[in-house]
MARBA-3410 file (N, C-alpha, C, O; in Angstrom, 1 decimal):
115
53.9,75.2,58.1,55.1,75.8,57.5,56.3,75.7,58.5,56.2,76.0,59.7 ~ 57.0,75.3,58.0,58.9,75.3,58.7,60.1,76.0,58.6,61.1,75.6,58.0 ~ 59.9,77.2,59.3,60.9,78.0,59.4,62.7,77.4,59.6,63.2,76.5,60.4 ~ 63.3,78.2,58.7,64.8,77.4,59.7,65.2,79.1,60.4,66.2,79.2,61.2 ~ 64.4,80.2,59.9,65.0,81.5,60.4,64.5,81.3,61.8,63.5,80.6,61.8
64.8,81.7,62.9,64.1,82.0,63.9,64.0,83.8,64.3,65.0,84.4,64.3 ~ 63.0,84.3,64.6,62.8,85.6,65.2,63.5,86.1,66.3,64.0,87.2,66.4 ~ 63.6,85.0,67.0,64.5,84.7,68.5,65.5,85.4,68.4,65.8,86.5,68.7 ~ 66.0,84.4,67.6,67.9,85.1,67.2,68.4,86.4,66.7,69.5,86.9,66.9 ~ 67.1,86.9,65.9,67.1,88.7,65.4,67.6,89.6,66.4,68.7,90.2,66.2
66.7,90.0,68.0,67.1,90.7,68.7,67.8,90.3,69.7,67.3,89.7,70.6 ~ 68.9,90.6,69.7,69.9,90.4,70.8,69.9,91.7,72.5,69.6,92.9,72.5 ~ 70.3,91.0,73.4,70.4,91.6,74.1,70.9,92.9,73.8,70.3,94.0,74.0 ~ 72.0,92.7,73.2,72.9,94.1,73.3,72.5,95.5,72.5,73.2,96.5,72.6 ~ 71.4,95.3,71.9,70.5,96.3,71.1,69.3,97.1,71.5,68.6,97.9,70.9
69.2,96.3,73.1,68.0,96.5,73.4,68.5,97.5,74.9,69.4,97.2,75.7 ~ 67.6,99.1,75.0,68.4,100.2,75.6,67.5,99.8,76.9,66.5,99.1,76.9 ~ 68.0,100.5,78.3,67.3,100.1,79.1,67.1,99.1,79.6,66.0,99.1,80.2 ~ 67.8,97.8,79.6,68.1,96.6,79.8,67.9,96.1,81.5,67.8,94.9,81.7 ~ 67.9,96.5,82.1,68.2,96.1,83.7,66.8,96.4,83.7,66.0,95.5,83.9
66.5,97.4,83.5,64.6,98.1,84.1,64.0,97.2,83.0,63.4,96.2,83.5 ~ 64.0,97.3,81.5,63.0,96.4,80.7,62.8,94.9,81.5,61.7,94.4,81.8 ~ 64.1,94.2,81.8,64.0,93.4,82.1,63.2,92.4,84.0,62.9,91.3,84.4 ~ 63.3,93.8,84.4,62.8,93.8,85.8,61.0,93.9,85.2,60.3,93.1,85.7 ~ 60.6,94.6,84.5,58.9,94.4,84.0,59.0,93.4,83.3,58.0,92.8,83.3
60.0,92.7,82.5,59.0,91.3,82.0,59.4,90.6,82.7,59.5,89.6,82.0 ~ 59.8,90.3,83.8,59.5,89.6,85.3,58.4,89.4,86.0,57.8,88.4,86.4 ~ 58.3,90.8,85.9,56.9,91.3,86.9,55.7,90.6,85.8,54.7,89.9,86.0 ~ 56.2,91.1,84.6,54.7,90.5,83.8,54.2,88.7,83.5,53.2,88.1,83.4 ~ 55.7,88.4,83.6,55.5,86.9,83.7,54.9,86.5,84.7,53.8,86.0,84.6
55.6,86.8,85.9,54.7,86.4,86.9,53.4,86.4,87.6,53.1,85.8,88.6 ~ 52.7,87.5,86.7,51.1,86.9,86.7,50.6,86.6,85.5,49.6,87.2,85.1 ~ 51.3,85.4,84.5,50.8,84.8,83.6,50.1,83.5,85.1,50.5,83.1,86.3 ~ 48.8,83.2,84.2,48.2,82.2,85.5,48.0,80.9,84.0,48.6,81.0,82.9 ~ 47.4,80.1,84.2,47.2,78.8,83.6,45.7,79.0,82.8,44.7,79.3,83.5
45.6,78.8,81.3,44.6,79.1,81.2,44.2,80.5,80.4,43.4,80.5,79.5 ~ 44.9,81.6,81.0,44.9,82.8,80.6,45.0,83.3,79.0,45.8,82.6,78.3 ~ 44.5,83.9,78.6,44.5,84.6,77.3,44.9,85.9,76.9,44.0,86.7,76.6 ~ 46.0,86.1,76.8,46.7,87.5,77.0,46.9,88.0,75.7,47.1,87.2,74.8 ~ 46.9,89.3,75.3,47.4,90.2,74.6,48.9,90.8,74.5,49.4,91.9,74.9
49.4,89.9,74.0,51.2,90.3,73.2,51.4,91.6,72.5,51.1,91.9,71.4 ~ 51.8,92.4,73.6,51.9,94.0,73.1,53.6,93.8,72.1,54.3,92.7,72.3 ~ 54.0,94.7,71.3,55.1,94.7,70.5,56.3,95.7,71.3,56.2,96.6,72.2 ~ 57.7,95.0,70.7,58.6,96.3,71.4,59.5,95.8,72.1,59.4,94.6,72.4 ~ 60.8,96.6,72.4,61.4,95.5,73.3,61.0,95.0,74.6,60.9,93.7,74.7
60.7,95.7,75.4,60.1,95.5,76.6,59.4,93.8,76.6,59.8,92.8,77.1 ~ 58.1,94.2,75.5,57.6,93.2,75.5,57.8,91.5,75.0,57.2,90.4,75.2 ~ 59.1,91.8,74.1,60.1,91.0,73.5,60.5,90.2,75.0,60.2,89.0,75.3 ~ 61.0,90.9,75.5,61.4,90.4,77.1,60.5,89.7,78.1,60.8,89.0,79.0 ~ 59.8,90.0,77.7,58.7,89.6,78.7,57.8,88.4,77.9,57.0,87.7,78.4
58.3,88.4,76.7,57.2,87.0,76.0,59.1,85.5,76.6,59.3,84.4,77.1 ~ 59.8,86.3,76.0,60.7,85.3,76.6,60.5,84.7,77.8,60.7,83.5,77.9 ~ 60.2,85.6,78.9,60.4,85.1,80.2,59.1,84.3,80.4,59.2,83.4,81.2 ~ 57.6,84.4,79.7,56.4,83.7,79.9,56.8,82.1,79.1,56.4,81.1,79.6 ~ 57.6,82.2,77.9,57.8,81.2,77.3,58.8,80.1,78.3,59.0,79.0,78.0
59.1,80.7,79.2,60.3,80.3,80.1,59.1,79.2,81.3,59.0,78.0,81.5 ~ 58.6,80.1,81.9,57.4,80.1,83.0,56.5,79.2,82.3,56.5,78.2,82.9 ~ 55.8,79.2,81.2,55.4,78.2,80.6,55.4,76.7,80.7,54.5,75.9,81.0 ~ 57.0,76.5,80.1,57.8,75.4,79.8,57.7,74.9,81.7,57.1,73.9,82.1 ~ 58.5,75.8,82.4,58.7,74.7,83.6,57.4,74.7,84.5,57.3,74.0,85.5
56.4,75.2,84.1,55.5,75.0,84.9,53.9,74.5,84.0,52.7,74.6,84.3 ~ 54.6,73.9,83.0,53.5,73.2,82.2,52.1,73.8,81.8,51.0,73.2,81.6 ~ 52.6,75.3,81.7,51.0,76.2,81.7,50.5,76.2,80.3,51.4,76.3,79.4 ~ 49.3,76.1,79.9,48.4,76.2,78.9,47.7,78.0,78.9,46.9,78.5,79.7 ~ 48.5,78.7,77.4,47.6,79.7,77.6,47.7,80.1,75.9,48.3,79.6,75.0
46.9,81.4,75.8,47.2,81.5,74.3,47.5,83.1,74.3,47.2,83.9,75.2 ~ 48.2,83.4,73.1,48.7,84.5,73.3,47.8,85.2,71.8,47.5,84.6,70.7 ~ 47.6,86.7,72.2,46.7,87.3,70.8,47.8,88.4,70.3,47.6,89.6,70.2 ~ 48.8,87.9,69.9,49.5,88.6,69.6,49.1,90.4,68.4,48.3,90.6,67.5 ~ 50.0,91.3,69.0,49.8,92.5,67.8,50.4,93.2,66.5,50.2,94.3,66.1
51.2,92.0,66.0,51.7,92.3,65.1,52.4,90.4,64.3,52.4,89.4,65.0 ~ 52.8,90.6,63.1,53.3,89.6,62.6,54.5,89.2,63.3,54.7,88.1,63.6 ~ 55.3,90.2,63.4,56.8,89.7,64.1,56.5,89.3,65.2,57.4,88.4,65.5 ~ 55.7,89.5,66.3,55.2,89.1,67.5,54.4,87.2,67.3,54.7,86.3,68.0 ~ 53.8,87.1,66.7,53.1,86.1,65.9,54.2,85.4,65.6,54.3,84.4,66.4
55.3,85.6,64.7,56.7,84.9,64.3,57.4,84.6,65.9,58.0,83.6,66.1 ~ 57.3,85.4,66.5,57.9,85.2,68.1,57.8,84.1,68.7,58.6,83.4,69.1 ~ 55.8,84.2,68.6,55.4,83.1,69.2,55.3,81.7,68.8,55.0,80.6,69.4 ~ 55.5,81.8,67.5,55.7,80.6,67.1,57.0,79.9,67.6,57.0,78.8,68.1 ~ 57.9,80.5,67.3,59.5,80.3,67.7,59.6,79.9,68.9,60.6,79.2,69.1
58.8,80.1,70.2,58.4,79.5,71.3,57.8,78.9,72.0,57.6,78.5,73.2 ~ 57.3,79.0,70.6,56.0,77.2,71.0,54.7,77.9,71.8,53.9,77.2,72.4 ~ 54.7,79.3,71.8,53.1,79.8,72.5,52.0,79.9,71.3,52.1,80.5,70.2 ~ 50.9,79.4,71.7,49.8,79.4,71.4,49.3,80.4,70.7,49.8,81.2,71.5 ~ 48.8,81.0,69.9,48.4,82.2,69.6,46.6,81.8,69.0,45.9,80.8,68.8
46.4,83.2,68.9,44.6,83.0,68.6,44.4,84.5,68.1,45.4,85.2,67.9 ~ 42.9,85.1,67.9,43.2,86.5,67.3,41.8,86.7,68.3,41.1,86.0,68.9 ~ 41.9,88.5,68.0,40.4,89.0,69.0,39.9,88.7,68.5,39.0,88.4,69.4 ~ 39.3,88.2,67.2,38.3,88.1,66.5,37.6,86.6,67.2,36.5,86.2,67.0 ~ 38.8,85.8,68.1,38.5,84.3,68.3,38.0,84.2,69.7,37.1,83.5,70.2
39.0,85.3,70.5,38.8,85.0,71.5,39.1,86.5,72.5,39.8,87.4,72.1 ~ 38.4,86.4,73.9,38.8,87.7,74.3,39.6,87.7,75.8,39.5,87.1,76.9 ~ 40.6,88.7,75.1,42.0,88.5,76.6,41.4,88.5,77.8,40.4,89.1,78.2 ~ 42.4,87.7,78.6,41.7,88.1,80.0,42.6,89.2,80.8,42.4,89.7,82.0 ~ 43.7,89.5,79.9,44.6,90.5,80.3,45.1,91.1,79.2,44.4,91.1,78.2
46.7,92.0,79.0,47.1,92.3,77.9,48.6,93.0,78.6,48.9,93.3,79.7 ~ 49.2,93.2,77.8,51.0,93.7,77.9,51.3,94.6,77.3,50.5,94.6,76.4 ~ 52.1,95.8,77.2,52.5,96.4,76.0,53.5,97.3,76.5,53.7,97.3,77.8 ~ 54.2,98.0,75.9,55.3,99.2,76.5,55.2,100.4,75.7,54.5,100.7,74.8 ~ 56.0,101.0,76.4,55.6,102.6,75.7,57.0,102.9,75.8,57.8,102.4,76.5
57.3,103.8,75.0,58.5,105.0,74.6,58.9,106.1,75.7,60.0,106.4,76.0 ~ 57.6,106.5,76.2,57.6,107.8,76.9,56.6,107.7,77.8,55.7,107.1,77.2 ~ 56.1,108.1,79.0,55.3,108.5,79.9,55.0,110.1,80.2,55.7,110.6,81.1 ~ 54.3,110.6,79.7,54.3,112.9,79.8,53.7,112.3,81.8,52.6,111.8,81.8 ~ 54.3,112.4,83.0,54.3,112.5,84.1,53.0,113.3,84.4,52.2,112.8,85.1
52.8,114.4,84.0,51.5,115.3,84.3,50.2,114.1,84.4,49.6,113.6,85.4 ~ 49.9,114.1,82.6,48.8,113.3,82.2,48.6,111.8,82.2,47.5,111.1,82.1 ~ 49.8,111.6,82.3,50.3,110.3,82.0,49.8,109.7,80.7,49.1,108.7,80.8 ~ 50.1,110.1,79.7,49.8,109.9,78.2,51.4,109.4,77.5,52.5,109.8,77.7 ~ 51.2,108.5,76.8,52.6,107.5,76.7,52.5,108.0,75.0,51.7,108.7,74.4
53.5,107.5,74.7,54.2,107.5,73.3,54.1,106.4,72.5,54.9,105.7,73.1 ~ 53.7,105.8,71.6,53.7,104.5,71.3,54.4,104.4,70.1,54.6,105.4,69.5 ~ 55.0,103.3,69.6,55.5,103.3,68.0,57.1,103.9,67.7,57.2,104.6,66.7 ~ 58.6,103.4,68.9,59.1,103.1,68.6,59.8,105.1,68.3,60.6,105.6,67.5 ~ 59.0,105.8,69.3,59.0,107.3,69.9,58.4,108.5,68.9,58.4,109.7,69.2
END
């Protein structure tokens, strides 16, 4: 199937809150994408940022990996950047990504789903 919408183009920087810090973690997360690897595509902005920057690291460093993405728009993501995808059912991550809304400091019990 041949998209002419791309996902890419939906979220723009300027929508996305927390921008300096989100963007300093999908740094960090890229750079332990290794070659090979099988990761789990958590959803969110955060993680939005951080598949861009693997799709980046990818490209100039010719890495082979597949992504298990967690949702359809994440899956549409990856398609739009040429990353691999596969499902748990196929295969099992050797890592995984995701972001959270909130952190409670005490317990450290996070928020998920956009708060």
């Amino acid at each position: 199937m041949n998209w002419d919408y791309k996902l890419s183009d939906d979220i723009k920087p300027d929508n996305i809150k927390n921008m300096e810090q989100k963007q300093r973690i999908a740094k960090k997360v890229a750079e332990k994408v290794k070659d090979g690897d099988i990761i789990g595509f958590g959803s969110g902005s955060t993680s939005y940022l951080a598949i861009l920057e693997i799709a980046k690291k990818i490209e100039e460093e010719n890495l082979k990996i597949l992504a298990i993405p967690t949702s359809h728009e994440i899956k549409m993501l990856c398609h739009d950047l040429k990353i691999p995808t596969t499902t748990i059912l196929e295969n099992k991550p050797d890592w995984s990504f995701d972001g959270a809304d909130e952190v409670e400091r005490k317990t450290n019990w996070i928020i998920k789903g956009r708060g």
